[in-house]
C-alpha positions in Angstrom: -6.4 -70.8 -30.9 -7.3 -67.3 -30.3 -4.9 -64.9 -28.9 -5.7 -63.0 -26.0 -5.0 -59.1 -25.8 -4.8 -56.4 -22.6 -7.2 -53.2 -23.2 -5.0 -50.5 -24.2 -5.1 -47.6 -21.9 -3.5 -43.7 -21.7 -0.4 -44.8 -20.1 0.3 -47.2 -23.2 -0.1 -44.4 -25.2 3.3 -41.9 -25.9 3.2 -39.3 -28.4 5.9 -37.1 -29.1 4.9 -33.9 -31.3 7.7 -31.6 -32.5 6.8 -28.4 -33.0 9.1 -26.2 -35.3 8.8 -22.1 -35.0 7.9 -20.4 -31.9 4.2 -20.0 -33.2 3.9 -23.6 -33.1 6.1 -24.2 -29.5 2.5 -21.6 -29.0 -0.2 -23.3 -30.0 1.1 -26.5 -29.1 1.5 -25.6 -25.2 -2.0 -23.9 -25.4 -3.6 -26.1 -27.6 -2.4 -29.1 -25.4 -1.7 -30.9 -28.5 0.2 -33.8 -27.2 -2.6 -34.9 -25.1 -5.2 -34.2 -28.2 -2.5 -36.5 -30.4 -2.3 -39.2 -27.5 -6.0 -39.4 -27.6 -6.1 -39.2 -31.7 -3.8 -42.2 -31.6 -5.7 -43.8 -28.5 -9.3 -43.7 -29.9 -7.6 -45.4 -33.6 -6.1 -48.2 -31.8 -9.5 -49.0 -29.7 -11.3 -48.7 -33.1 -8.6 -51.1 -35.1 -8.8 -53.5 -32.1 -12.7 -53.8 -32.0 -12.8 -54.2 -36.2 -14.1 -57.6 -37.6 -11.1 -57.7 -39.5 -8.5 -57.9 -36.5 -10.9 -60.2 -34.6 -10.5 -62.6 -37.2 -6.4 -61.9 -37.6 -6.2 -63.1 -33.6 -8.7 -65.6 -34.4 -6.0 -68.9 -35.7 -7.5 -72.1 -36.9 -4.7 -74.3 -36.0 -6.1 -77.4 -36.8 -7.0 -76.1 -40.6 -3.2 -75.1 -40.8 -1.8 -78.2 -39.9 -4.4 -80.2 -42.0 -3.4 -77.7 -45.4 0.3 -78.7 -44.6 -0.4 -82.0 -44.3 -2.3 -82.2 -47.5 0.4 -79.9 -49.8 3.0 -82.7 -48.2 4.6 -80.3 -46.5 4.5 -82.5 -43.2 7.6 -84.8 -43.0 8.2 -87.9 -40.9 10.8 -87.6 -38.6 13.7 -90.3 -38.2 14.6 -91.7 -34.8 
């Protein structure tokens, strides 16, 4: 079974960044440091979701699951 995932785009994307002075409140409307965060936090997501490691954590071998329970007894037969 593999589980199937959207692209992540800007609009999924919200950052909030609190800046605390009026130097900062500055730099940060200048700067345009929300939008730099957002795409900070944008380009780590598309590089977590494209990793070998979380293609094999979507990647779920049912049939190797239900064969381990099976053979540590954890299986039961149902009554009817």
């Amino acid at each position: 079974m593999t589980v199937e995932l959207e692209q992540v785009h800007e609009q999924h994307v919200r950052t909030t960044v609190d800046p605390v002075g009026v130097g900062a409140r500055l730099v940060g409307w200048v700067g345009g440091v929300d939008e730099i965060v957002a795409e900070q936090v944008l380009c780590y997501v598309r590089d977590l979701m494209s990793s070998p490691e979380f293609d094999a954590a979507i990647h779920i071998d049912v049939n190797g699951l239900m064969k381990r329970a099976w053979d540590a007894g954890l299986v039961v037969a149902l009554e009817r």
